[in-house]
Structures are given as C-alpha cells and as structure tokens.
N, C-alpha and C positions, 0 to 999 in steps of 0.2 A: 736306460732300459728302452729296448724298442717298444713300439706301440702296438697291438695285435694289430694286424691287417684283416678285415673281415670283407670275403666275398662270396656271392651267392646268384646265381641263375634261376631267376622266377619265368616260370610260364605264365603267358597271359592268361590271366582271371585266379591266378594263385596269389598267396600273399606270406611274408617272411618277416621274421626281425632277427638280427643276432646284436652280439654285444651285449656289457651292463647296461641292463636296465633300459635295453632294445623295448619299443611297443611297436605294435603294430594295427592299422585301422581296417577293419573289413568291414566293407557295406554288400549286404547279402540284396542280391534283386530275385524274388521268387518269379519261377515263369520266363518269359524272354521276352517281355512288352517293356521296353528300356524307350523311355523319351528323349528326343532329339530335336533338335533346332537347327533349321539350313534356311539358307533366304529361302523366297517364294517367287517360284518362275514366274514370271511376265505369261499372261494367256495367246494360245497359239492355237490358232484351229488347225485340226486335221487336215489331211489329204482329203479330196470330196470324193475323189473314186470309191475311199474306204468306207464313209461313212455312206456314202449310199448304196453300198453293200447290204447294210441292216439300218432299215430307215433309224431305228427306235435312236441308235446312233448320234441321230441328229438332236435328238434331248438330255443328253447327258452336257450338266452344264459343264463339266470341262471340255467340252467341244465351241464351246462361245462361238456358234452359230448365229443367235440369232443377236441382233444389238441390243445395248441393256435401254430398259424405255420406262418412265417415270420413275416410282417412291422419292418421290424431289423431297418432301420433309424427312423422310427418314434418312437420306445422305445429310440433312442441315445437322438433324438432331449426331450424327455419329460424327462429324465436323467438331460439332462444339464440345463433344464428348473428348475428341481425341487434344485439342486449341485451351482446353480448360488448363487453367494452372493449381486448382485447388489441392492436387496431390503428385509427386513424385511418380508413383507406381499407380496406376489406376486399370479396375476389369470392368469390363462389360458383357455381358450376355446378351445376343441376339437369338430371340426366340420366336417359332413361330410353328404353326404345324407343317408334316413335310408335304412340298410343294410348291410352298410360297414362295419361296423366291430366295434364301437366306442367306446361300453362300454366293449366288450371285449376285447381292446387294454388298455383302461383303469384299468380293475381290474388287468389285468398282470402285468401293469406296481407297483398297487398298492401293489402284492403281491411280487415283489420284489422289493420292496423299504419297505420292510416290513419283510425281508427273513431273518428264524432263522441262515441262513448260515453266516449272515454280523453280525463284531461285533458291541456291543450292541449300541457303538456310533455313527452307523453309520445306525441305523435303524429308520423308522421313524413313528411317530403314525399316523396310518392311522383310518380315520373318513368317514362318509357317513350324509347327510345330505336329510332331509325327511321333510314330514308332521304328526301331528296328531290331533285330536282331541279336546284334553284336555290342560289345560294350561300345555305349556312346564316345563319339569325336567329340573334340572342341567345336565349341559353338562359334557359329562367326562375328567377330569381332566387328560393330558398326565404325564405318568412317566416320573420322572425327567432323564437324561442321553441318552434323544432319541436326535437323529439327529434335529428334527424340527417334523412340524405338516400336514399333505396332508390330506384336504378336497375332498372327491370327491361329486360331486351335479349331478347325471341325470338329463336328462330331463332339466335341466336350463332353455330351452328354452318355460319351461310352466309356471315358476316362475314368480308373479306380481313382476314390479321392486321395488315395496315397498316389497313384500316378500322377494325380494335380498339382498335390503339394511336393512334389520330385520338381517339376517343371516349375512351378512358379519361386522354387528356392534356388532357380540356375543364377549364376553369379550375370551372365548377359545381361538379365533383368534388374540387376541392381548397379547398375552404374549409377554416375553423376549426370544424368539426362533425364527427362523426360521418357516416361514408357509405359506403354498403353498397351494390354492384352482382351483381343476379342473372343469373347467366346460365343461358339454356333451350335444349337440344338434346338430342339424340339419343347421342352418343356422346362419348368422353371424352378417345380420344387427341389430337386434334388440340390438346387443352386443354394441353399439356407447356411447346408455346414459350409462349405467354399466361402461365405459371407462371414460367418464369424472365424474362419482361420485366416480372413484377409485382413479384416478388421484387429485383429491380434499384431498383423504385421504392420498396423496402420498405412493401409492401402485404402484407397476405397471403390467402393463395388455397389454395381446398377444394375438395370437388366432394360431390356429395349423388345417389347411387345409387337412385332411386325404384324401391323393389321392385315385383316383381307381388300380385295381389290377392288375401287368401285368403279371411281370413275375412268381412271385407267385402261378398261376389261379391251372395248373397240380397239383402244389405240395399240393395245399388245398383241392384242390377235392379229390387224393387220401388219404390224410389224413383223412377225414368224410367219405369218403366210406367203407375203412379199418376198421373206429372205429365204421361203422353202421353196416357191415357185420361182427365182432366181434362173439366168441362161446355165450356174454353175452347178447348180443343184438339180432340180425337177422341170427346168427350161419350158416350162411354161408360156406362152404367147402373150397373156394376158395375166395376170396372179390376181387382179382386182374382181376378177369375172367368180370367183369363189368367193361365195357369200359365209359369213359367219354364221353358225348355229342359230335359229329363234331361238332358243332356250339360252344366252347367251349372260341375262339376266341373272339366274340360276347363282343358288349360294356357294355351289360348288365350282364354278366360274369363278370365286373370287383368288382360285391358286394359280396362280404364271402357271406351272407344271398343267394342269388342267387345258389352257388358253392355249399353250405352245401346241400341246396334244391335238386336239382339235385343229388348229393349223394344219397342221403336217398331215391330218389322219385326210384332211380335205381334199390338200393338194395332191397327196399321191394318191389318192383317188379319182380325180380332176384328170392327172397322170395316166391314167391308166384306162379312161373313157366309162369311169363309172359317176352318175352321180347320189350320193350319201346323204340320207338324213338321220342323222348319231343323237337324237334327245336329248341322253343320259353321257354324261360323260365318260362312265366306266365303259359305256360300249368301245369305249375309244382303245382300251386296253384289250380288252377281244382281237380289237382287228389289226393293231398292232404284234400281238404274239401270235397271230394265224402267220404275219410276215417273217415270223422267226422260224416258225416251223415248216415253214416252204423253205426258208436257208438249208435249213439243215437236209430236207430232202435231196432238194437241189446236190448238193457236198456230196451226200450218199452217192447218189446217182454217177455224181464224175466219178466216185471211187471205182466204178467198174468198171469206169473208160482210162481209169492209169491214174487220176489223179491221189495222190499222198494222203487218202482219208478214207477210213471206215467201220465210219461209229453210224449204228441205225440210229433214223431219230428218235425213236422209243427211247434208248439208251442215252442219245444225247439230250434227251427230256432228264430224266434222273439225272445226271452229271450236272444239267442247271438247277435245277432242285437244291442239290448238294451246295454247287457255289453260292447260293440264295445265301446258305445258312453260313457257310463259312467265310463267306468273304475271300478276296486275295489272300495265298499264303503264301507261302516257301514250299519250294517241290519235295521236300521228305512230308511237310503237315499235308501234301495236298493226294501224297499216293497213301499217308496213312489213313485220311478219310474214305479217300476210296476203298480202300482195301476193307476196311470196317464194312463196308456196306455191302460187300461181293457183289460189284455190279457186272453184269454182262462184261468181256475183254477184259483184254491186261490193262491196267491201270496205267501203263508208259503211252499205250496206244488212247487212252480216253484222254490223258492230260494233253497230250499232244493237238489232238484235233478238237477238245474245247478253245484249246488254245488258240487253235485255227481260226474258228467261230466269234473266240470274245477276247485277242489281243490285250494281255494285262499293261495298264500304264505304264507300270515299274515289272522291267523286260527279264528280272531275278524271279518272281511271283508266277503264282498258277491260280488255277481256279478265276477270273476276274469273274463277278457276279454280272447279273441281268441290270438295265440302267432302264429308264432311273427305276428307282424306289419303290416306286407306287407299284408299275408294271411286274416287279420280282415280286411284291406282297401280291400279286392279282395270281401268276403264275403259280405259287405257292398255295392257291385256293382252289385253283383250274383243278391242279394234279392229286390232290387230297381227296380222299372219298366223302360222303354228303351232301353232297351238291346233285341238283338236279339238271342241269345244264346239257341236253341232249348233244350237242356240238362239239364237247368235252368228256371224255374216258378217262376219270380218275385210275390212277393207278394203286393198289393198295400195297406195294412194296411202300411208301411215303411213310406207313403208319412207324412204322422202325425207325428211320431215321434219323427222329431228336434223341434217342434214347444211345443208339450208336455212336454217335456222336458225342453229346456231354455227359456219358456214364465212363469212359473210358481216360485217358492217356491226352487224348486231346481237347478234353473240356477246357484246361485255364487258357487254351490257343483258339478256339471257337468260339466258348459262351456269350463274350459282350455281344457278337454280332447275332450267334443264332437267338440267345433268350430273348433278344430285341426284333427279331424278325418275327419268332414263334407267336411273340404275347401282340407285334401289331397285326399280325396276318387274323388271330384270332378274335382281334378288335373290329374288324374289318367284316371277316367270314365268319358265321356263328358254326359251322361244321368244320371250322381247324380248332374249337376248343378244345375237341381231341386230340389233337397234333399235340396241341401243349401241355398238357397232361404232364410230360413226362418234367418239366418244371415243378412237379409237386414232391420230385423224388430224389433233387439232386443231393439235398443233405447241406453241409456245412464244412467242409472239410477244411485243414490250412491249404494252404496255396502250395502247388509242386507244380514243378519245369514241367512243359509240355516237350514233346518232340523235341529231339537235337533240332536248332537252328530254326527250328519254328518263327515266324513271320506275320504276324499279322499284320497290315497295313491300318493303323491310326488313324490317317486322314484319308481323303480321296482324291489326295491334290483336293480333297474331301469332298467336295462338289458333287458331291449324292445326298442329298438332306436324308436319316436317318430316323425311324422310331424311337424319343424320347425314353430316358428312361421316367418313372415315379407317375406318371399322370395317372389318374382313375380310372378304372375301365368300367364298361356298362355293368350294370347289376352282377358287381362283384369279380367280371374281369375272368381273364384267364386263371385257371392253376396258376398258385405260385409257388414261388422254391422254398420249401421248409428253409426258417433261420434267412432268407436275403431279401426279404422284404421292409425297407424301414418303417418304422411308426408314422402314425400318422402324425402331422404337426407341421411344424416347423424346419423341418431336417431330420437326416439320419443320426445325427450326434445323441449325445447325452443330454437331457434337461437338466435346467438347475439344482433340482432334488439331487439328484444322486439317485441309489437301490437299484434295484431292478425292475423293467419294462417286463410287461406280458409277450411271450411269444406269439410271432402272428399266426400260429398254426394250434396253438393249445394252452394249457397253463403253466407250460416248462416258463422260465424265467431266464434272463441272460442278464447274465450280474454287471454291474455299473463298470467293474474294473474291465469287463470285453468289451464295451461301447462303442469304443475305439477300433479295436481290428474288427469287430462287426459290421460297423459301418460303412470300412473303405474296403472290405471284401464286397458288400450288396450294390457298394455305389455304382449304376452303369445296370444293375442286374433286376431292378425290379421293374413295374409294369410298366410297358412301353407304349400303352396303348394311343395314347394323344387324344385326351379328352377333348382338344379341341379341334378333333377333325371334323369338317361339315360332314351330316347325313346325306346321302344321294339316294335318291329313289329307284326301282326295278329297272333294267333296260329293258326294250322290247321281249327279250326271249324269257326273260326272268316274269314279268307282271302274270299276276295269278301266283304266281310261286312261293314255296315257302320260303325259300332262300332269296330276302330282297337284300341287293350291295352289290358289291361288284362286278369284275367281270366272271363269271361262275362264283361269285361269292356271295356269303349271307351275310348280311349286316343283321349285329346281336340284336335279337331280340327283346325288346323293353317290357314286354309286358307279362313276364314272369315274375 
C-alpha cells in the first residue's frame, strides 16, 4: 500500500498541518514590533556639507563628531563586567538621565571589545538589537574563535517586557560561549521584573549608574569646541579663542549633551561675528531651533525659485511636532499620522520635504524625529500653548495631537515613543501637562496590529538617549494611562502574595491571574519623566516668569 503523499503551499505568516496526527506550532506576534539581531556597524561620520546644513546635526551621537573624552572608570567597570566569568549569560543596564553620555559610552566600549588591535581570541562579536517589520531573519551566526558575544539593546527602556523576554530567549544568545547583553536607558525601576525572569534563567543581572560629570566638564567642552571649530566644520582661525561658559560649574553642566551644546552654540556664533553669553543652558536650545527654522525658511524660499520643496514653515513646525511623537516609521504609518491630523498639503508632499529637512538613517522610514532629545522635548514645549515665551507663537492645533494619534489605529505603532515623549516634555514644561492629559484616557485594551507594514524603529542605531520609562514625576507627575501604570515597589510583576493589587486609578482591582499580560502591556508605558534629571534655573527671557525650565518651557512646579 502506497503511502499518502501530502502537499501544501503555505503563504508567508500562514501556518498548516496535514496528515495523522499532523500538529501544527503558531506563535501569534501582536502588532509589528518583531525583534531582530544584526551585527552593529562600526561608526562613521557623515558627510560635513550635510551636517552643517543643520548645525543641531552635529549632536546626534551617531554622527561621532566629536571624540569620546574621559568616563575612564566607567569603561574599567564595563571591562570587568564583560572579562567576568561568573556566568554564561550575563545583562547589564547602563542607566543614567538622558544626556549623559550613554550610548556613547557604550559603543566605545563596543568598539573596543571589538578592536582589530586585540588578538583574535580576545575579541568579541558585537551585536545590536532592533525592531522590524517583517517576520524576523536568522540572526547572525558569530565566528567561531571570538572571545564571546555583546548584545548591545538601546532604548530598553521602551521595550515590552514580553518584547525582552522574545529577544533574550533568541537561540544566538545561548550558545557554548560567553555572552554579554547591554542594556541602555534612562531609569532603573522598571529593570526589577527583567531581574527575576533573568534570575529564573539563571543569568545574572546588574545595573551601572552613570554618574554626572565633574571633573571632566573643561576637558569635554574643549574637546567639541576644537572639533566644531575644526578647518572641516566651522574653520575657525583660532577655536581656543572661545571661551567656555562662567556658569560652566552649573549642575546641569554635568551632561556631555549639555557641554557639547554649549560648544557648538559658541562656535557658530564665533562663526558668524556674534559674541554669546548663554548662562542657562536651555538657552542653548532656543538658539539652536531659531537655526532650524531659518532651514526651513530658507527651503521655502528656494521653493519659488524651482527648487523640489513647498512646505511653509508653519506647516513644517507641525510635521516636526508629529515626528517628535512618533518617531521613524514606514511610509503607510507615516501618511496615516499625517492624515489623522489634517495638516495643511498632501501628505505625499509633507513626507517628502520633511524628508528633505531630516534624512532618515534607515533610507525605508519617514518621519526621522528632531536630534537629540533634549532639543525635540524643548520644541515640543515651544509649540504647545502656556508658555509665556514672547519669541515663541504657540500653536493650539498641538492640543489634538496626542489624542489623534494614540486613540486610533496607530497607537500600538506610536505609543512607546509618544507616551514617552508626552510624560518627559511634561516633566520638563509644567504647561504640556495638558498635552498629556490625553494618557488618562487610553484605557487597557489587548494589543492589535497597527497599520499594514508599520515600522517603528527600536534602536537609533539608538544613539538618541530616550525618556525612561517608571521614574517618579514631580508632585504626582503627568496623567497617567488608566490600567499601564505599574505599582509601586519592586517591579511591574506580581508580589509574592498573589490576590489582587489596587488599580492605579481607583478601587477597580486586576486579579493576580492578569499580572502577567498587565505588566508587559505597561512595560515601556509608564512615567517617563527621569526623576533624575537636574533642575535648570530661568534663562534670561524666562526670569520673572512663571514658566521657569526650558527653552519656552516650565519646569513643574514644587510647591503645589
């Protein structure tokens, strides 16, 4: 008797079984944030034409402009972290407020623990881990004769905890070697549940506190001023002849981000026959986004002489607003935002010419957001209503925006970035606690696919340090989102008791048996505010004001 012959044509992401006692395995991914692992390019700086296009350019740490200059103990301490033989599988978290320095402490260290100078058994394959779209490829296979394997993960801190435990259950990471996974964020509690599901795999797991900057502060600043006053950059005659801020002392001095700023805000002012005296560090963001909106003028303006652009800058204000929130996406997520928002133009013509403006890393993506960080949370303050900032013409179209956005179709493809932008901008600016508001209203819902082909980008090549999620916010913090806020304690998990926790919003109760999907739905989602960012006092135009922080921003109020 012949044997049946059994055949079948599956389409990709379908699944079949024939035959007795055929099974078949489906692993459902809600959403399209699917974790990937590819090496981690070697740093390359741009073109300088490009980047002195938009100075701000020159501070986006994947531009590796300027050279990496001290945290000499904190490279010992990640050495000995990585050289330890007490476990097979070992994580770490590098945390610090954004600014600091994080992921550029980290790729240096990646690039030598990687350095053709070390021999061959002593180097190690270095990895990056992301998101994409599409069901994930095989991960790449290290060559045999390397020391072991260093994961590096940006951004962690925006990662669902089930999108963690996806990626730390990749078969890559469990080989017969040595293997070491960094993790980069902002804040630390949400790091607890991660700690006992690592602990379960017996792994073991730390965290690494990156201080502020002391003695350092002179040596970095001349270091970025030298390489912005450079023949290749701002050709300068003298770059030494720019003196550092008096205020240079200042606790908010203690962030790289801050020290670089001040550089640059110097020299291209030096540049340009003006001379600057900036106090306040935020001022520094002022004058930097006045450079962006003379870009955008500028563009305008060719548009009338022939050149291929014409978005006002009104309009190209709103369009960065939007990318603030949503970050890089795939161009069906990036005209469905727009379209949500009915901005001035076609949506083919806005993507186009932001695109012009802000060049996404990854050449598939739209929307690339405003760099770094700090400057899109300032921008984000600027264009929100509340502010007294005469200089600045809030726009009240803003007020809409969060609600467009994470109410609809494209919240599970937005949210990590926007609720993370909304709850720091508000941390920041006491008149965007409006803005975020609309965090009180998202609800709980399961997880459902965004947009076909939706894209959010994971990392930054990550190198934008990011608003933590879990840290405290001032006197009770932005709105938060009914049900995604985890308890306080220890972690999002479950306590030992079992029962039921208090909802954070009222006496509703969520029973011990949801603890679990509750937890890796909020993880990434609650307050991002970065308890430990330093205070900065008024700039010039702000003193007397009620709104003291930023640049048009309020820093919260304490004495409510």
């Amino acid at each position: 008797m012949t044997e049946p012959r059994y055949e079948q044509h599956v389409a990709a992401g379908a699944v079949a079984a024939q035959g007795p006692n055929a099974t078949a395995t489906v692993n459902h991914y809600y959403g399209t944030r699917l974790p990937t692992i590819d090496a981690l390019p070697a740093p390359a700086a741009p073109d300088t034409a490009w980047l002195m296009a938009q100075p701000s350019r020159l501070l986006d740490a994947r531009s590796h402009v300027v050279p990496f200059i001290g945290r000499t103990a904190e490279l010992e301490r990640l050495q000995q972290w990585r050289d330890a033989r007490d476990a097979r599988l070992s994580v770490l978290l590098l945390h610090a407020p954004g600014g600091q320095g994080k992921t550029r402490l980290a790729t240096e260290f990646a690039e030598l623990s990687r350095s053709p100078g070390l021999p061959a058994a002593e180097r190690w394959e270095v990895l990056q881990a992301g998101f994409r779209g599409g069901p994930p490829g095989p991960a790449p296979s290290p060559p045999a004769g390397r020391a072991g394997v260093l994961l590096v993960v940006d951004y962690a801190d925006r990662w669902a905890y089930s999108e963690l435990e996806h990626l730390l259950a990749d078969p890559v990471l469990h080989q017969q070697r040595p293997t070491r996974v960094l993790l980069i964020g902002r804040t630390v509690r949400w790091f607890a549940a991660l700690r006992a599901e690592l602990a379960d795999r017996r792994a073991d797991a730390g965290d690494l506190l990156l201080p502020s900057l002391d003695e350092d502060r002179l040596r970095m600043f001349t270091a970025a001023r030298d390489r912005y006053g450079a023949s290749d950059l701002y050709g300068l005659p003298d770059p030494a002849d720019v003196e550092p801020p008096a205020s240079l002392g200042r606790r908010d001095f203690g962030l790289t981000l801050n020290l670089h700023m001040a550089a640059l805000v110097s020299v291209d002012a030096r540049a340009r026959g003006k001379r600057l005296s900036l106090a306040e560090p935020h001022e520094l963001s002022a004058y930097l986004l006045d450079r962006e909106y003379r870009a955008w003028q500028r563009l305008f303006d060719a548009g009338g002489q022939g050149q291929d652009y014409r978005t006002r800058p009104a309009v190209m204000a709103k369009t960065v607003f939007t990318a603030a929130l949503t970050g890089a996406v795939d161009h069906d997520t990036g005209l469905a935002a727009l379209r949500s928002l009915d901005l001035p133009g076609h949506p083919q013509d806005l993507l186009l010419d932001h695109r012009f403006c802000y060049p996404p890393s990854e050449r598939e993506l739209v929307l690339e957001p405003l760099y770094p960080d700090r400057l899109a949370e300032d921008f984000l303050g600027l264009l929100t209503p509340g502010h007294d900032v005469s200089a600045y013409d809030p726009d009240p179209w803003t007020s809409g925006v969060p609600a467009a956005l994470l109410n609809g179709e494209l919240r599970p493809t937005v949210s990590p970035r926007a609720v993370t932008f909304l709850a720091s901008a508000a941390d920041r600016c006491a008149h965007c606690l409006d803005l975020a508001k609309v965090l009180n209203n998202l609800g709980d819902p399961a997880p459902r696919p965004g947009p076909r082909g939706a894209r959010p980008r994971g990392h930054a090549g990550g190198r934008r340090p990011v608003p933590a999620a879990g840290a405290r916010p001032p006197h009770g913090g932005p709105p938060r989102a009914r049900g995604r806020t985890p308890p306080a304690g220890p972690g999002p998990g479950p306590g030992p008791g079992g029962g039921a926790r208090r909802h954070p919003r009222g006496d509703r109760a969520v029973p011990a048996a949801g603890r679990d999907r509750h937890s890796r739905r909020t993880h990434g989602h609650g307050d991002p505010a970065g308890q430990d960012r330093p205070d900065a006092g008024p700039p010039r135009a702000l003193r007397g004001s009620r709104y003291r922080g930023g640049a048009g921003c309020a820093r919260p109020r304490r004495d409510r």
